[in-house]
C-alpha positions as CSV (number, residue, x, y, z in Angstrom):
1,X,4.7,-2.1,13.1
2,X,4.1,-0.8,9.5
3,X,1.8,-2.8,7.0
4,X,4.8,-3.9,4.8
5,X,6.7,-5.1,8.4
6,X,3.2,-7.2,9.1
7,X,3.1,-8.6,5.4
8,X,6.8,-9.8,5.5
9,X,6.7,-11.1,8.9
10,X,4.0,-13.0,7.9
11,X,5.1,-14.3,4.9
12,X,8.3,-15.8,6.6
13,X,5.7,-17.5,9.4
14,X,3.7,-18.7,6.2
15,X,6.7,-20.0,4.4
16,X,8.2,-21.3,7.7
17,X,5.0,-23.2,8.6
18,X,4.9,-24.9,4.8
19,X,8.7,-25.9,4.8
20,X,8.2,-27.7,8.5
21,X,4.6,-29.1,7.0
22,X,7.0,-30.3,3.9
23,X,9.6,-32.0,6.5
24,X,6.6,-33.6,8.6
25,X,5.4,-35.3,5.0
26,X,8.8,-36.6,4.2
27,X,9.6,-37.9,7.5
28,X,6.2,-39.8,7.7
29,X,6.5,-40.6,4.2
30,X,10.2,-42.5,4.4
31,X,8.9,-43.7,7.4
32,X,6.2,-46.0,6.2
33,X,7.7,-46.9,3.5
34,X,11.2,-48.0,5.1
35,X,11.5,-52.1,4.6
36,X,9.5,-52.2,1.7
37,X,10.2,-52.6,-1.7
38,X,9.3,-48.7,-2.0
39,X,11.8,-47.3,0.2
40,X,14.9,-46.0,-1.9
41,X,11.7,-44.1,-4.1
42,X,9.7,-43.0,-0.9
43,X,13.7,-41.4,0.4
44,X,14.2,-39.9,-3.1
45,X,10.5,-38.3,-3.0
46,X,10.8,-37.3,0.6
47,X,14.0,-35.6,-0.5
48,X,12.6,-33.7,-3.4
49,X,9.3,-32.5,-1.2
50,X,11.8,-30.9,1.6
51,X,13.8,-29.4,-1.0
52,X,11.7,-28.0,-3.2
53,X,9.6,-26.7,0.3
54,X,12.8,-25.2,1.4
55,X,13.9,-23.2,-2.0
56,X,10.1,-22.2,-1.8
57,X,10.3,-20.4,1.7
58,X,13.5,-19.2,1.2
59,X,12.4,-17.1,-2.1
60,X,9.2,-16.4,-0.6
61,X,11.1,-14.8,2.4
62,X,12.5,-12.2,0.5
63,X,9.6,-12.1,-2.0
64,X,9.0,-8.3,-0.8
65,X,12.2,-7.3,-2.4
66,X,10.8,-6.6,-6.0
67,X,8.8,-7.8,-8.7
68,X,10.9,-10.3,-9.9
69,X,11.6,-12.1,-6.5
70,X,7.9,-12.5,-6.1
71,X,7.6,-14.1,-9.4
72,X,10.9,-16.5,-7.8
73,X,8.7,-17.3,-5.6
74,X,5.7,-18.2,-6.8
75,X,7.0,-20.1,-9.2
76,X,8.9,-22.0,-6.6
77,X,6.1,-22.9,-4.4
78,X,4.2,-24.4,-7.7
79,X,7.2,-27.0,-8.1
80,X,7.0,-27.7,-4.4
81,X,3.1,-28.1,-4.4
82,X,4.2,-30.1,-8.0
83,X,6.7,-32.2,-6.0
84,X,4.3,-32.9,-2.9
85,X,1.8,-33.9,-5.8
86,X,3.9,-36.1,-7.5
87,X,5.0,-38.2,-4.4
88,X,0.8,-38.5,-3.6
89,X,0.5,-39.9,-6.5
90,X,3.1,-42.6,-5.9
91,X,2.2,-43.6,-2.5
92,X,-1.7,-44.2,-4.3
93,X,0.3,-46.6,-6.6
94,X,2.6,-48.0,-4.2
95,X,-0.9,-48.8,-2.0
96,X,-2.8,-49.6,-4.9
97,X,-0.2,-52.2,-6.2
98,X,0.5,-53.3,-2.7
99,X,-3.3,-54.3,-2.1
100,X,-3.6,-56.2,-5.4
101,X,-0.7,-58.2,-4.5
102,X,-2.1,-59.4,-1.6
């Protein structure tokens, strides 16, 4: 196997691994929020962090192709890690919120 063969292969087991890390967090995410007054938010959040996940690996699986498709790609995976952000930040509100209203 050449060095480019090894660099794309792993690239598509890196951006394989992310996108099934990505479903994990949504599941588990609409998971512990379902029943609560969070849950259409947590499913909406969940949905954006798969999706974004999932337009990331797909770019960064043909990344190798040129310049430009690298650039896809990294850009991409930022809104994804942007995304995966975002809906951390939430669930520290929703917990936050939660605990003073107890």
């Amino acid at each position: 196997m050449t060095t480019n063969e090894d660099q794309q292969r792993l690239a598509r087991q890196r951006a394989t691994r992310e996108m099934l890390a990505a479903d994990v967090y949504a599941g588990a995410l609409t998971n512990t929020f379902r029943g609560t007054r969070h849950e259409a938010e947590a499913v909406r959040l969940a949905r954006l962090v798969a999706d974004s996940a999932v337009d990331a690996a797909i770019l960064r699986r043909g990344a190798h192709r040129s310049p430009g498709a690298t650039r896809a790609a990294d850009e991409a995976q930022q809104v994804a890690q942007l995304e995966r952000q975002r809906a951390d930040e939430a669930v520290e509100r929703w917990f936050a919120e939660d605990d003073a209203t107890d």
